[in-house]
N, C-alpha and C positions, 0 to 999 in steps of 0.2 A: 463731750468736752466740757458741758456747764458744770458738771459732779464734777469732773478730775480737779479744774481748776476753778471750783467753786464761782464761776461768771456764766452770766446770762448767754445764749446763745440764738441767734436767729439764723434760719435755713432762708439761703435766696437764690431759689433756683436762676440757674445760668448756662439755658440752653443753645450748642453753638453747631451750625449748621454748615453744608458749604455756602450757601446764599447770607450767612450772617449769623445773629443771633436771634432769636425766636421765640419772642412772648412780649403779651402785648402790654406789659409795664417797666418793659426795657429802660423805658427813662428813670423811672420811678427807682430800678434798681441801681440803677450807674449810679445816681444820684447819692441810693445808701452807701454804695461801696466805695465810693469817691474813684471809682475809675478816670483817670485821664486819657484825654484822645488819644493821646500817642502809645497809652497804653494797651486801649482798646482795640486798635490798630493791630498790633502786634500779636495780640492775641487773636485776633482776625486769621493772620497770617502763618501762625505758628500751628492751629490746630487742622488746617485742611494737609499742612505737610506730614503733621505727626500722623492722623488717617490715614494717605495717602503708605507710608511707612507701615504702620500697623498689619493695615490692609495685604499689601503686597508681601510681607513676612508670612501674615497666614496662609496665602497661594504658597510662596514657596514649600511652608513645612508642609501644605496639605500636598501637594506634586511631588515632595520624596519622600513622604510616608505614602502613597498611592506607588511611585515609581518601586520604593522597596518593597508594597506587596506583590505587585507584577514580576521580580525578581525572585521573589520567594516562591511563587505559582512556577514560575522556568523552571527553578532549583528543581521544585519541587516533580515537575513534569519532565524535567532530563532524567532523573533517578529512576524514576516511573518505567521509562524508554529504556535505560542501560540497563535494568533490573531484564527486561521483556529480552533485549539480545543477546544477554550473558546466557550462552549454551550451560544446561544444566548439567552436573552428575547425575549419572544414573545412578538411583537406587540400589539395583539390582543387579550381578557380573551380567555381560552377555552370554547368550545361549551356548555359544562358539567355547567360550572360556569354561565353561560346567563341563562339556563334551569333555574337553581335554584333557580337564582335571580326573574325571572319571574315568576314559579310557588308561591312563597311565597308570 
């Protein structure tokens, strides 16, 4: 960002936990960023929800991407079975049908 818009840039990490926020110059930083209480606050509160959200999102797609490979495996194992009790053609006339053809 300091290249794009030609201005100085400082990185201040702002690590935020379920129990708060996490580093031990927390003050030091609020101080630079001019965070307000009520702001801090908020942010508090906003980020174990957004987790909370995230989180359970990745359950869900992991459980129907897991559910649809379980269903692919079914698919895929009922074919397997219908394949196995589909009576085959025979190759070859039966013996009985050669005799006949032959004796006539």
């Amino acid at each position: 960002m300091g290249l794009i818009y030609k201005c100085s840039v400082e990185i201040i990490p702002y690590v935020m936990t379920w129990d708060g926020i996490v580093t031990k110059y927390h003050n030091s930083q609020l101080k630079k960023l001019e965070i307000p209480m009520n702001i801090e606050a908020y942010i508090q509160s906003i980020v174990p929800k957004k987790t909370v959200k995230t989180i359970s999102f990745d359950l869900r797609r992991g459980l129907e991407s897991e559910l649809n490979a379980e269903e692919s495996a079914e698919r895929g194992s009922m074919s397997v079975i219908m394949r196995a009790e589909m009576p085959k053609e025979p190759t070859h006339p039966p013996k009985q049908a050669k005799i006949e053809e032959d004796g006539a």
